[in-house]
NUMI-590734 format. One record per residue (C-alpha): residue number from 0; residue in three letters; x, y, z. Coordinates in pm, whole numbers. Layout:
<site><resi>NUM</resi><resn>ALA</resn><u>X</u><v>Y</v><w>Z</w></site>
...
END
This chain:
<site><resi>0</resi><resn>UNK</resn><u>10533</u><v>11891</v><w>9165</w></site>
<site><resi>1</resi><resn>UNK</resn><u>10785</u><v>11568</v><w>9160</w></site>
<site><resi>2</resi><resn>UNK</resn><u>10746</u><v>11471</v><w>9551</w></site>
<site><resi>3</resi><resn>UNK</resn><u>10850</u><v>11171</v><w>9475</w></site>
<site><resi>4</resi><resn>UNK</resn><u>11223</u><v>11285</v><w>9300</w></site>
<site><resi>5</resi><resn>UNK</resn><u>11242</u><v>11495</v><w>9626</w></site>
<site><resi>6</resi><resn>UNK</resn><u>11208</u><v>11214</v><w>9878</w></site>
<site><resi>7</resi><resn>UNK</resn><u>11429</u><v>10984</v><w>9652</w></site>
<site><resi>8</resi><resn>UNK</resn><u>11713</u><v>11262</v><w>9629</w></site>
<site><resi>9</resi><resn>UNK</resn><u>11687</u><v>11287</v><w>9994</w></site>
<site><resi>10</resi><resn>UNK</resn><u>11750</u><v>10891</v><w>10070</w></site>
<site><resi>11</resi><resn>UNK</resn><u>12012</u><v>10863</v><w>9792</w></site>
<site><resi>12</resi><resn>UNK</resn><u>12225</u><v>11185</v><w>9950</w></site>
<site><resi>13</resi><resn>UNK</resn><u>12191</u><v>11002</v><w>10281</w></site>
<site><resi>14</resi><resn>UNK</resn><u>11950</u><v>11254</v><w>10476</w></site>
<site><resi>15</resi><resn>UNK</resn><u>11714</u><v>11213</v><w>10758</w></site>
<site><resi>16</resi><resn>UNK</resn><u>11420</u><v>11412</v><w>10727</w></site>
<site><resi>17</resi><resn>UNK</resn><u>11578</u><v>11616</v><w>11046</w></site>
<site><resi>18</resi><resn>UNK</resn><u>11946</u><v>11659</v><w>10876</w></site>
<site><resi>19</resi><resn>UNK</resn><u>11780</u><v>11773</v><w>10568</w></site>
<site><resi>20</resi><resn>UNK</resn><u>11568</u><v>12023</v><w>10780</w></site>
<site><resi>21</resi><resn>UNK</resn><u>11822</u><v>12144</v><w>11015</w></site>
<site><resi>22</resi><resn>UNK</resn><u>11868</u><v>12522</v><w>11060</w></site>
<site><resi>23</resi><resn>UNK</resn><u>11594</u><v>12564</v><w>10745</w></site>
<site><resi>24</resi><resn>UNK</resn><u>11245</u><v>12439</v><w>10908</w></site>
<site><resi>25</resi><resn>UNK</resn><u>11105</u><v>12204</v><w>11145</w></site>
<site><resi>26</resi><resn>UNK</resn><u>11088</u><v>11832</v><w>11111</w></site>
<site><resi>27</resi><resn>UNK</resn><u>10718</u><v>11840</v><w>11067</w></site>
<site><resi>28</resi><resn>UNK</resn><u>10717</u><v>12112</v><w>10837</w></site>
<site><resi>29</resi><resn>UNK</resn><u>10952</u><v>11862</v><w>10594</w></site>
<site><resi>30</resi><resn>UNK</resn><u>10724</u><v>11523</v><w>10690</w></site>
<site><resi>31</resi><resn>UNK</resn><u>10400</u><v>11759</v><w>10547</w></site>
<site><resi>32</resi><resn>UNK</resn><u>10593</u><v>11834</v><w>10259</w></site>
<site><resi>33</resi><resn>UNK</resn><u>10658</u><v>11454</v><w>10133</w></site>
<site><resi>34</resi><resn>UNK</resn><u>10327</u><v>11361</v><w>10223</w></site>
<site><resi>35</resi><resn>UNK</resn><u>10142</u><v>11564</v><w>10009</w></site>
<site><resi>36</resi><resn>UNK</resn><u>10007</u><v>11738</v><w>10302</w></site>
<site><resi>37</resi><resn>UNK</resn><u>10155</u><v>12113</v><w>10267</w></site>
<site><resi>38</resi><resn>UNK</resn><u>10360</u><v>12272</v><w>10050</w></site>
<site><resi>39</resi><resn>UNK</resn><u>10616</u><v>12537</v><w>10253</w></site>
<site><resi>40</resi><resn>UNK</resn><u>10691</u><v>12879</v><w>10152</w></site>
<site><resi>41</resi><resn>UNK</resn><u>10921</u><v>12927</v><w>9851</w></site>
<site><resi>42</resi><resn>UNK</resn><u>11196</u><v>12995</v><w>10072</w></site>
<site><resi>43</resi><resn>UNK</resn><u>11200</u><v>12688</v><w>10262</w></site>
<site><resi>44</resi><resn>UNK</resn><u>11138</u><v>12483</v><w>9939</w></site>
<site><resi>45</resi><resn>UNK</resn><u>11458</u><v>12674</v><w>9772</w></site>
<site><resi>46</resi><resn>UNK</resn><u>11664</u><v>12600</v><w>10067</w></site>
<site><resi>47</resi><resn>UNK</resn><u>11575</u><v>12258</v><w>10073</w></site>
<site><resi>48</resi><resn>UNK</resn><u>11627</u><v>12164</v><w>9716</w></site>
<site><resi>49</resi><resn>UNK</resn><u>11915</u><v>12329</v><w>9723</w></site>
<site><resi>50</resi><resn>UNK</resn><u>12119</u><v>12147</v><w>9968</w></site>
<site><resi>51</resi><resn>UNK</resn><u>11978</u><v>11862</v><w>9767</w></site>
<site><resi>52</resi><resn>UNK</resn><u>12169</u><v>11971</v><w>9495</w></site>
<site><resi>53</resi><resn>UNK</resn><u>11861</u><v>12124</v><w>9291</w></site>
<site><resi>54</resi><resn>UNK</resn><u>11602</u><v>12400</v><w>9207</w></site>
<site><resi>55</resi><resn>UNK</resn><u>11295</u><v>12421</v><w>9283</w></site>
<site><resi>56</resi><resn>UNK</resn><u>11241</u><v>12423</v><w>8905</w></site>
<site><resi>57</resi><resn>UNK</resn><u>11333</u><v>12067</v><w>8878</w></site>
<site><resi>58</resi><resn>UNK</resn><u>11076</u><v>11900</v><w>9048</w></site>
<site><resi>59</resi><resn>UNK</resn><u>10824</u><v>12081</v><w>8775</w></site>
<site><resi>60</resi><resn>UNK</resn><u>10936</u><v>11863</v><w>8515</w></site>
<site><resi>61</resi><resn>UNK</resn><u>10696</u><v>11500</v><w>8642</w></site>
<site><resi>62</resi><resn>UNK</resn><u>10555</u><v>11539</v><w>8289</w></site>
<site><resi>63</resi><resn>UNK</resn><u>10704</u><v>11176</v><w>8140</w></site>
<site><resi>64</resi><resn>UNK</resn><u>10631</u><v>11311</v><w>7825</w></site>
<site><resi>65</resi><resn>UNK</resn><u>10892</u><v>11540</v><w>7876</w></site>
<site><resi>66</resi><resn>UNK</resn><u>11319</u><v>11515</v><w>7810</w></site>
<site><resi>67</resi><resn>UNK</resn><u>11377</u><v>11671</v><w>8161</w></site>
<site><resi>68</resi><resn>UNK</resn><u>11130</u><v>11401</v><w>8304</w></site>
<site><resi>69</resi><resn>UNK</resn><u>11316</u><v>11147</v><w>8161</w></site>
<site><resi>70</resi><resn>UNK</resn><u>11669</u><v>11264</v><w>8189</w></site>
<site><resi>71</resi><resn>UNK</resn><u>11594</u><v>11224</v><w>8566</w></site>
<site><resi>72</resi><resn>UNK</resn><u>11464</u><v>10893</v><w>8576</w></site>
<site><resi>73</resi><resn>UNK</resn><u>11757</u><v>10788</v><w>8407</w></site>
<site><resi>74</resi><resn>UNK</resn><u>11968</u><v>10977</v><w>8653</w></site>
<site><resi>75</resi><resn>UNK</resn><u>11816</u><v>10811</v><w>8960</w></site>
<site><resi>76</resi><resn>UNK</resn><u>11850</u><v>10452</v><w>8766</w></site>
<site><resi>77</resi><resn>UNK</resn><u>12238</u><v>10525</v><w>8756</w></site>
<site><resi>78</resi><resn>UNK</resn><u>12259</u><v>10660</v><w>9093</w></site>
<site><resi>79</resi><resn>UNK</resn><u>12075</u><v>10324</v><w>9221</w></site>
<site><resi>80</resi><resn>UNK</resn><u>12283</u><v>10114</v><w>9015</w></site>
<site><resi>81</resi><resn>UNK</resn><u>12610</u><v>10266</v><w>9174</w></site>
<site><resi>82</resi><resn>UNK</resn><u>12492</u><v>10212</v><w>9531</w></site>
<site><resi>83</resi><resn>UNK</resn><u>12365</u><v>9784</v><w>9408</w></site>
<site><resi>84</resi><resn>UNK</resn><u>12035</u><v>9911</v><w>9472</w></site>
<site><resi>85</resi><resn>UNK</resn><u>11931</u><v>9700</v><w>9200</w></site>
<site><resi>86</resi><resn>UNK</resn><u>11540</u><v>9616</v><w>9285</w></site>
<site><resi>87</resi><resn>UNK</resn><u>11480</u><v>10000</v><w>9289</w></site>
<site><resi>88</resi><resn>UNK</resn><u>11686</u><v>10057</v><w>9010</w></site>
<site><resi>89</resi><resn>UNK</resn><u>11485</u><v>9776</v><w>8799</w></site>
<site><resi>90</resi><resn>UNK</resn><u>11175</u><v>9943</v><w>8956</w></site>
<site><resi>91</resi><resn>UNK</resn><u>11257</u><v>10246</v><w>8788</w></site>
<site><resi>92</resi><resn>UNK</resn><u>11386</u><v>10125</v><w>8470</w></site>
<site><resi>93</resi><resn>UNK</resn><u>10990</u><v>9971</v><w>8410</w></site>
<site><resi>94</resi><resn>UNK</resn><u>10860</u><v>10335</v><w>8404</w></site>
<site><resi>95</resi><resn>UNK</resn><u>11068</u><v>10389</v><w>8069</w></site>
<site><resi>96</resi><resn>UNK</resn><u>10882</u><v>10320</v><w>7771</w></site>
<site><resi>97</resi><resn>UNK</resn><u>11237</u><v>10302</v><w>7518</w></site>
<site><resi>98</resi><resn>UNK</resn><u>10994</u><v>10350</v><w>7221</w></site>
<site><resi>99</resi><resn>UNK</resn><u>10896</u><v>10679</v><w>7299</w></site>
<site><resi>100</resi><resn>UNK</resn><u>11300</u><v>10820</v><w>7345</w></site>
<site><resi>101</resi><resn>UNK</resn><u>11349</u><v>11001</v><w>7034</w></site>
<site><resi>102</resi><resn>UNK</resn><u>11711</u><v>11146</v><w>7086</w></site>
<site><resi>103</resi><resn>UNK</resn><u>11970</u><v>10914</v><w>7037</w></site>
<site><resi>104</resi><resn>UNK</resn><u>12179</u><v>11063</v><w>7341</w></site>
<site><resi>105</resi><resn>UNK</resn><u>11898</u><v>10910</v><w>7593</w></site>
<site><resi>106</resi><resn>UNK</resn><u>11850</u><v>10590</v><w>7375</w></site>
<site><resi>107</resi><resn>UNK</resn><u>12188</u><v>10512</v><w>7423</w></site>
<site><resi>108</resi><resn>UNK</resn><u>12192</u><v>10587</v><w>7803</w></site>
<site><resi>109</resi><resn>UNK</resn><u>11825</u><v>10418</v><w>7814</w></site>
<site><resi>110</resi><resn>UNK</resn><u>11983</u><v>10064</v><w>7669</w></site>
<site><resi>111</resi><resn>UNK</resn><u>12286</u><v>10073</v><w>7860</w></site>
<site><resi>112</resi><resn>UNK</resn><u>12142</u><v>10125</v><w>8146</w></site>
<site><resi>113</resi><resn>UNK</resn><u>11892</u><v>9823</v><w>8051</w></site>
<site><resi>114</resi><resn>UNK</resn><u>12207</u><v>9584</v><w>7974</w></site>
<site><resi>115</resi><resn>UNK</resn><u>12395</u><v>9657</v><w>8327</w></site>
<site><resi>116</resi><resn>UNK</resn><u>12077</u><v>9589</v><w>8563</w></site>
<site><resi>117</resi><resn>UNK</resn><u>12058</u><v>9289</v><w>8310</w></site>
<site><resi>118</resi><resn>UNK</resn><u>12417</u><v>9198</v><w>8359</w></site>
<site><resi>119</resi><resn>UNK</resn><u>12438</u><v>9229</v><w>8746</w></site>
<site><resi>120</resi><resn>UNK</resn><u>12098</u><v>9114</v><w>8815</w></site>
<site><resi>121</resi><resn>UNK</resn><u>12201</u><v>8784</v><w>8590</w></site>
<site><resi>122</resi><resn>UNK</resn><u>11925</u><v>8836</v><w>8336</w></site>
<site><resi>123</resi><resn>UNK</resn><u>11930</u><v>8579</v><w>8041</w></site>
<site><resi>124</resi><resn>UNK</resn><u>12266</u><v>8644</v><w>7821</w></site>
<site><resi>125</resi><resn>UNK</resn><u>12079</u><v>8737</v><w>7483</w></site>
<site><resi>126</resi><resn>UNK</resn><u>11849</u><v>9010</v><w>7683</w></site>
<site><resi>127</resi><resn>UNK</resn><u>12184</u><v>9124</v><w>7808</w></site>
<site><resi>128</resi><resn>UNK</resn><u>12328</u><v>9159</v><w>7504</w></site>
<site><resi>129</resi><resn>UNK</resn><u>12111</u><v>9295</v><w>7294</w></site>
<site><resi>130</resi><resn>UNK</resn><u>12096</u><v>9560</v><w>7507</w></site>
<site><resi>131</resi><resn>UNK</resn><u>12483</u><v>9625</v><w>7439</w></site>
<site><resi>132</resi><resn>UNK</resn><u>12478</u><v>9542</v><w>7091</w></site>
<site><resi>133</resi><resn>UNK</resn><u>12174</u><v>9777</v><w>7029</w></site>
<site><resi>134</resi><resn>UNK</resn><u>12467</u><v>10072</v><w>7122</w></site>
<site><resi>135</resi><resn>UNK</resn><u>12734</u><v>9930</v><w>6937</w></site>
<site><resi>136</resi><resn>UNK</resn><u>12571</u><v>9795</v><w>6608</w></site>
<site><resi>137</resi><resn>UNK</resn><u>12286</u><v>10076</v><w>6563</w></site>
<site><resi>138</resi><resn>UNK</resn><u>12317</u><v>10389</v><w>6775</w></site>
<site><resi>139</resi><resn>UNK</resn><u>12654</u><v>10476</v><w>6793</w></site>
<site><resi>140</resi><resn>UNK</resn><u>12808</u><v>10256</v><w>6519</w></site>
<site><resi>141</resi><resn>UNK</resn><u>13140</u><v>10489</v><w>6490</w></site>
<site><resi>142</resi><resn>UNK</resn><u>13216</u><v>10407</v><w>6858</w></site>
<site><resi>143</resi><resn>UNK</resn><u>13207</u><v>10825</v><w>6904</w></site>
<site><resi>144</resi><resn>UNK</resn><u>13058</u><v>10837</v><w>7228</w></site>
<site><resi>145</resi><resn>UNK</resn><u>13180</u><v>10672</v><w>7637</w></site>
<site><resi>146</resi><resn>UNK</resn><u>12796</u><v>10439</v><w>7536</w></site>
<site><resi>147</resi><resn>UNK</resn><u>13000</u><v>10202</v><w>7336</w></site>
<site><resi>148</resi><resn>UNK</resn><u>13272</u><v>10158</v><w>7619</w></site>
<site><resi>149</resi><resn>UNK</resn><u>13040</u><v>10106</v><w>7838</w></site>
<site><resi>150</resi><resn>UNK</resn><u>12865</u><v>9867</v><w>7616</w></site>
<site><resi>151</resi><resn>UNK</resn><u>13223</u><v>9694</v><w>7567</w></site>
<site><resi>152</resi><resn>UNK</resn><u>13247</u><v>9728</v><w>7937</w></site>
<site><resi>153</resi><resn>UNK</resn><u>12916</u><v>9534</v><w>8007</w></site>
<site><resi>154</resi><resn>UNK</resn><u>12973</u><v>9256</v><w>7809</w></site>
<site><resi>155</resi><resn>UNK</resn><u>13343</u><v>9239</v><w>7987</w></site>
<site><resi>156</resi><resn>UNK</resn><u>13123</u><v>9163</v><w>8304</w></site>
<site><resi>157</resi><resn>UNK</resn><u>12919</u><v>8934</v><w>8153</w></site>
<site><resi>158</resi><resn>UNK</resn><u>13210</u><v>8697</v><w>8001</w></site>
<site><resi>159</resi><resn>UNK</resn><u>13376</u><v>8706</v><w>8406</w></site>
<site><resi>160</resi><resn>UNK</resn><u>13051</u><v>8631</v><w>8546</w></site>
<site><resi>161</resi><resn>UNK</resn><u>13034</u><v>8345</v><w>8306</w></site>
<site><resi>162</resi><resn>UNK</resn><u>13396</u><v>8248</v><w>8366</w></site>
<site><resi>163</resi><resn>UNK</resn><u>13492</u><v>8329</v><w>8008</w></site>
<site><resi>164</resi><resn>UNK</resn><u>13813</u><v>8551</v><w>8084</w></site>
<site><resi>165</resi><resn>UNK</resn><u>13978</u><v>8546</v><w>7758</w></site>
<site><resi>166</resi><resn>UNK</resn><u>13647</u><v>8709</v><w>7647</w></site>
<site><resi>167</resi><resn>UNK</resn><u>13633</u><v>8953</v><w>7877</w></site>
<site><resi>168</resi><resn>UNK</resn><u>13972</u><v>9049</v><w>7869</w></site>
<site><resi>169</resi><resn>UNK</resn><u>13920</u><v>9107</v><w>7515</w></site>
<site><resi>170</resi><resn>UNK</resn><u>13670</u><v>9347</v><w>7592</w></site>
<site><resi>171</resi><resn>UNK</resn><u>13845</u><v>9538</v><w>7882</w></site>
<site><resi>172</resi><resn>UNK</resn><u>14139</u><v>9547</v><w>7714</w></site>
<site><resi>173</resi><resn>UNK</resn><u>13889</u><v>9821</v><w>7471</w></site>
<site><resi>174</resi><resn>UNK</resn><u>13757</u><v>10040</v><w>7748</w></site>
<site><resi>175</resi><resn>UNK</resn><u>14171</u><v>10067</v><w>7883</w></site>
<site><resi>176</resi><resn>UNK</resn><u>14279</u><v>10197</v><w>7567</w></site>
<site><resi>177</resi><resn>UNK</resn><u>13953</u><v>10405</v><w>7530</w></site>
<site><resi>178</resi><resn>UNK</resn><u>14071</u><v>10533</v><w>7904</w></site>
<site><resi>179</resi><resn>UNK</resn><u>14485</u><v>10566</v><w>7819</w></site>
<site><resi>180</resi><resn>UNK</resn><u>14378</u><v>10782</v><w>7503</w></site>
<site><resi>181</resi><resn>UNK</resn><u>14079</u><v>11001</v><w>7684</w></site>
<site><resi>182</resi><resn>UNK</resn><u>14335</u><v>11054</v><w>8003</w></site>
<site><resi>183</resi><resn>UNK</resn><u>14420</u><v>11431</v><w>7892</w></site>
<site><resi>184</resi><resn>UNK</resn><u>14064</u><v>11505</v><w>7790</w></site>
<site><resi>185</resi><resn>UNK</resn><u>13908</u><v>11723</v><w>8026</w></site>
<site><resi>186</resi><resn>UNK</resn><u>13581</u><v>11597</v><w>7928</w></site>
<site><resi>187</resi><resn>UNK</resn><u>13662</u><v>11243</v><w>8069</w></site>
<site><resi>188</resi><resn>UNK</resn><u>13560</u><v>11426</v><w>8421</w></site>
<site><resi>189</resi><resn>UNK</resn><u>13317</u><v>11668</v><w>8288</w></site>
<site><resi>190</resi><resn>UNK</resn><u>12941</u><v>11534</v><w>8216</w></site>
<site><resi>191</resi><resn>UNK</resn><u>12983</u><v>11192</v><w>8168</w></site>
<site><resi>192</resi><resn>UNK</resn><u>13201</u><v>11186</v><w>8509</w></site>
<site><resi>193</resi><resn>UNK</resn><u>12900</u><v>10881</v><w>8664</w></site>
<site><resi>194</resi><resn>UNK</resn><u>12971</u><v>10666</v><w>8386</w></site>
<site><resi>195</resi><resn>UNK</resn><u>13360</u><v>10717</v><w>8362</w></site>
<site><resi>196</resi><resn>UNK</resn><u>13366</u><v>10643</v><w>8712</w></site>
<site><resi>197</resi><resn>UNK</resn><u>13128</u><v>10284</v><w>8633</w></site>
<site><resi>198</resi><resn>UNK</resn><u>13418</u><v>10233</v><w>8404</w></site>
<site><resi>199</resi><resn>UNK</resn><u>13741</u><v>10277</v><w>8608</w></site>
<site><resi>200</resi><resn>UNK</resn><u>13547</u><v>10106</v><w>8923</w></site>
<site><resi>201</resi><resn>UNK</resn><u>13434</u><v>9759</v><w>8684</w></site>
<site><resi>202</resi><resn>UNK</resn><u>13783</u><v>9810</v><w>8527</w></site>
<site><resi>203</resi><resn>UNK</resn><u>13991</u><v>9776</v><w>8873</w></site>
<site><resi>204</resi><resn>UNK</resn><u>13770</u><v>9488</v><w>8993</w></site>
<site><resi>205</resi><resn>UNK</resn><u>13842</u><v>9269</v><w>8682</w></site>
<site><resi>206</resi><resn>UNK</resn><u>14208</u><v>9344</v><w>8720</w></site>
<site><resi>207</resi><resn>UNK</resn><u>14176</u><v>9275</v><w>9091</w></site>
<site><resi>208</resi><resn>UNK</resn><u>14039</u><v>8937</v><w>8988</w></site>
<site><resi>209</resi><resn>UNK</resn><u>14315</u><v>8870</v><w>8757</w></site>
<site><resi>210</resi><resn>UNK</resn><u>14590</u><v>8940</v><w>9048</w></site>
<site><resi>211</resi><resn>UNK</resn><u>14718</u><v>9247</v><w>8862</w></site>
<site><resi>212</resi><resn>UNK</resn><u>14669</u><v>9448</v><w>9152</w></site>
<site><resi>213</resi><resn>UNK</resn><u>14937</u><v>9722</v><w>9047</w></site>
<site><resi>214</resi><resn>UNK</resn><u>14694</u><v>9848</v><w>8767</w></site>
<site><resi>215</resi><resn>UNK</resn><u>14359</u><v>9776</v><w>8997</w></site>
<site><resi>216</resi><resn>UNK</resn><u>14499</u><v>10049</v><w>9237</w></site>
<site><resi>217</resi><resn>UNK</resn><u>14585</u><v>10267</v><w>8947</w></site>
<site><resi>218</resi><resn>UNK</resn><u>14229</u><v>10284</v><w>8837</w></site>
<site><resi>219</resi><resn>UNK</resn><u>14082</u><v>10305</v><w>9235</w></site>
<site><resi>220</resi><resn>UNK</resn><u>14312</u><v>10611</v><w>9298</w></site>
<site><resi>221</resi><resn>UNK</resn><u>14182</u><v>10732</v><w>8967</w></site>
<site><resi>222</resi><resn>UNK</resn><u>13845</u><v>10698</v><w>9041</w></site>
<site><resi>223</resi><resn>UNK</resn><u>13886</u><v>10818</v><w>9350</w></site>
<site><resi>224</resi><resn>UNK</resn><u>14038</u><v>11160</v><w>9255</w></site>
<site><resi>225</resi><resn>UNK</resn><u>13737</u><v>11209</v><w>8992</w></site>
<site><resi>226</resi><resn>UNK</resn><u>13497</u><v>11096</v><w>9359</w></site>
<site><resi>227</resi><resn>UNK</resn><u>13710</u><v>11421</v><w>9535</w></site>
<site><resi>228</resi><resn>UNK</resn><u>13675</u><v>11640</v><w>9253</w></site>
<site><resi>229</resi><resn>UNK</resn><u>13316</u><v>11633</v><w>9150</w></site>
<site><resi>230</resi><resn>UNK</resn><u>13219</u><v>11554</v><w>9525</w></site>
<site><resi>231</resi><resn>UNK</resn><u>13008</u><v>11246</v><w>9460</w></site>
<site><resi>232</resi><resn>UNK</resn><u>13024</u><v>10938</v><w>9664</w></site>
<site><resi>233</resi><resn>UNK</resn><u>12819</u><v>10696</v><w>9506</w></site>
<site><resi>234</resi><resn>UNK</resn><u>13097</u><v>10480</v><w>9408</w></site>
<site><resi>235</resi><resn>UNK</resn><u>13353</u><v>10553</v><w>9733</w></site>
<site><resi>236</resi><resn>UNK</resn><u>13190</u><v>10246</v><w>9969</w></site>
<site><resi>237</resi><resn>UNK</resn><u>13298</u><v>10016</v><w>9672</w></site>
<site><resi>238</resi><resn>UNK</resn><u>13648</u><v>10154</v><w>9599</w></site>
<site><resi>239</resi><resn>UNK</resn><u>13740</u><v>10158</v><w>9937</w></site>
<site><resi>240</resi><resn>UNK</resn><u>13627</u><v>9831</v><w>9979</w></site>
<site><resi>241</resi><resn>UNK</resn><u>13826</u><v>9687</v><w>9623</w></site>
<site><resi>242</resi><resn>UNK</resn><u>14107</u><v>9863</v><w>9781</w></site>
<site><resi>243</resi><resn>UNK</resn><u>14130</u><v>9721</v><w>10107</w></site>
<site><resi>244</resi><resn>UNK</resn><u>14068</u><v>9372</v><w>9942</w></site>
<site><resi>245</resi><resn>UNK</resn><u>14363</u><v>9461</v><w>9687</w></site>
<site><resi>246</resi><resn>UNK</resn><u>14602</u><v>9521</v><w>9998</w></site>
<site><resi>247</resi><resn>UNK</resn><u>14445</u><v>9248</v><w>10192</w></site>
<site><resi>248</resi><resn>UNK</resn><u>14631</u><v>9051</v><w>9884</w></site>
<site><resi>249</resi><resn>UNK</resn><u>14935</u><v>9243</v><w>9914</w></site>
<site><resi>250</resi><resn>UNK</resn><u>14967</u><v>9126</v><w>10290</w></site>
<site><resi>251</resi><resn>UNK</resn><u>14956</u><v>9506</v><w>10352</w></site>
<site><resi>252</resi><resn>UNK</resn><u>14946</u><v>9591</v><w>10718</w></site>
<site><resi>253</resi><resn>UNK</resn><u>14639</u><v>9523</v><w>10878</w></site>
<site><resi>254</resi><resn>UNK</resn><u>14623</u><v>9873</v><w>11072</w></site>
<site><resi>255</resi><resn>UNK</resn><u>14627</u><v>10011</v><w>10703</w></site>
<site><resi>256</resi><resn>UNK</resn><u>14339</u><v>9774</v><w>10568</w></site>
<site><resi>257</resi><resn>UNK</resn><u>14127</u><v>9852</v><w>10876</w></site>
<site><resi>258</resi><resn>UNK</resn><u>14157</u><v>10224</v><w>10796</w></site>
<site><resi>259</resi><resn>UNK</resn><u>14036</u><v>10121</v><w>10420</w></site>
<site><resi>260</resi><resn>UNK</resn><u>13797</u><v>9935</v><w>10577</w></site>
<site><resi>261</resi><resn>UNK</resn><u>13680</u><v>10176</v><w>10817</w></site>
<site><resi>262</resi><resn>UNK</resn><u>13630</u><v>10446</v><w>10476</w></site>
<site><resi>263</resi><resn>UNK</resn><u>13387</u><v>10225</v><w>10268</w></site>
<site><resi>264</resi><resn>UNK</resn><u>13187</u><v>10160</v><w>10576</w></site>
<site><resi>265</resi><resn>UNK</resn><u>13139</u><v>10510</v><w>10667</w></site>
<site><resi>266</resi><resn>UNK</resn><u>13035</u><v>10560</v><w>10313</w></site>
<site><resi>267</resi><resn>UNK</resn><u>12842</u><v>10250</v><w>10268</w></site>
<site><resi>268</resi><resn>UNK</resn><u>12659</u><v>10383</v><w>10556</w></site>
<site><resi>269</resi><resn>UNK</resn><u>12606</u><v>10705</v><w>10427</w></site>
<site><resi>270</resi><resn>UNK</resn><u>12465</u><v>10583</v><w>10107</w></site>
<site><resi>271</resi><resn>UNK</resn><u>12276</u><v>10311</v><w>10222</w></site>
<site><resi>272</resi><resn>UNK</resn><u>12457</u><v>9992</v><w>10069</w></site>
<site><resi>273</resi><resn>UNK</resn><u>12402</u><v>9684</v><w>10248</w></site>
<site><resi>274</resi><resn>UNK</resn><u>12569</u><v>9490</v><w>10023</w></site>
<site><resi>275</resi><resn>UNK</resn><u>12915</u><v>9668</v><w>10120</w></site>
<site><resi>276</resi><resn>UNK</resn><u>12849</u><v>9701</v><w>10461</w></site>
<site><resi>277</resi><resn>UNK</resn><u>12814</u><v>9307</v><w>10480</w></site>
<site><resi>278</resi><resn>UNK</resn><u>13105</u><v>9247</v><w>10313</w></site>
<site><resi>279</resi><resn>UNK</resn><u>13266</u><v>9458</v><w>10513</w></site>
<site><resi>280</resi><resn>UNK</resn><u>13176</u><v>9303</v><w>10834</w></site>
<site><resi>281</resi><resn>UNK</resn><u>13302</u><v>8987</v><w>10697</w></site>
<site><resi>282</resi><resn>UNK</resn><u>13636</u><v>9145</v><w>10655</w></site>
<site><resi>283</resi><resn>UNK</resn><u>13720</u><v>9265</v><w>10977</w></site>
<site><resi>284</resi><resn>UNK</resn><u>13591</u><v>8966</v><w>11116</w></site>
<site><resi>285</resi><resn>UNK</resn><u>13846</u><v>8777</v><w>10909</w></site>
<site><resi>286</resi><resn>UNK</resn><u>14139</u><v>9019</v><w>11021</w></site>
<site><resi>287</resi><resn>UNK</resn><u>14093</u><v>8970</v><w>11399</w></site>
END
């Protein structure tokens, strides 16, 4: 049995070992549990997963031999990267041997994966790329799947982070028409709803950066429906946060950027990202 998925599901959603526990068993019960000391009954284990968001099924699948094994793995690398835990998300990304993937599917989510903890943990710039290029040039050549706008995407960050904007523009200016034409496709929010959210949230920061702060809140509130929808909140500290620096530029009020404000910190809190939550602090500072 996956203990391990358990107790990472547990800190990623945000819950104590007594809110997970609440109402289903006793704190100890749980602490026996993730050490390795007791399993509980079925019923308690059901209940448990299940307000994790799982069955007890999926914590049979620690084989990393098997596709289930590693479709989590690269789940929890995505859900790490969206909350810049980026040591535990390189941490994990070591335990994938890319060799072994045989369906093209997980390659393609394996490599980008590789090329945006290599992009935003400002890993040398051919590394980077040829994780993106590896998408683009071999696996998905006829640019059919979201893998090669996120591999546009990618290399988008990497030409702002190395000041090279006509670059990157170039390159957003492919994952925006990718979004304009995709906008009435249902499937936009359906499986691949993590990485079309990766794309509208790196999408509205660029054009943030570039002052075109009309379009920047276009994309937030978009994200942000797809955040209400599909009840995930990975992503909310940082939208909330690029929003109430987008109105912060607009001279909004400052009662209605502390509100923003007040949002992503809640939600930075809830998902454990430091890196918000310090920003944050640095913005209310600046608006007293």
């Amino acid at each position: 049995m996956d203990i391990e998925r358990f107790i990472e599901r547990r800190k990623q959603l945000g819950y104590s070992q007594i809110m997970l526990s609440k109402g289903i068993c006793t704190q100890s019960t749980l602490s026996k549990f993730e050490n390795g000391l007791q399993t509980p009954s079925l019923a308690i284990l059901s209940k448990l997963c299940a307000r994790l968001g799982f069955s007890i099924d999926d914590l049979n699948t620690a084989d990393p031999s098997s596709i289930g094994y590693l479709r989590d793995l690269l789940g929890l690398i995505e859900e790490n990267l969206m909350v810049e835990n980026f040591k535990r998300a390189t941490e994990l990304l070591a335990k994938v041997n890319p060799t072994s993937i045989e369906i093209t599917e997980e390659q393609m989510h394996y490599y980008y994966l590789e090329g945006m903890v290599g992009v935003l943990t400002n890993q040398p710039t051919e590394k980077v790329m040829f994780s993106f290029t590896h998408i683009l040039d071999e696996l998905d050549e006829r640019r059919l799947t979201i893998y090669s706008q996120l591999a546009y995407l990618g290399k988008g960050i990497l030409y702002v982070r190395k000041e090279n904007l006509t670059q990157a523009a170039f390159f957003f200016d492919k994952v925006t028409t990718y979004l304009n034409e995709q906008l009435g496709n249902p499937g936009l929010k359906g499986s691949h709803y993590f990485q079309t959210l990766t794309l509208l949230y790196y999408l509205a920061e660029y054009h943030s950066l570039v002052k075109e702060l009309k379009v920047s809140n276009d994309l937030i509130e978009m994200a942000l429906d797809i955040c209400s929808v599909k009840h995930v909140t990975y992503f909310l500290p940082r939208l909330k946060l690029l929003q109430a620096k987008n109105l912060l530029e607009q001279v909004a009020p400052h009662d209605k950027i502390r509100a923003c404000l007040n949002d992503a910190l809640a939600f930075a809190r809830l998902n454990r990202n430091q890196t918000v939550q310090v920003q944050i602090l640095a913005l209310q500072q600046q608006l007293k």
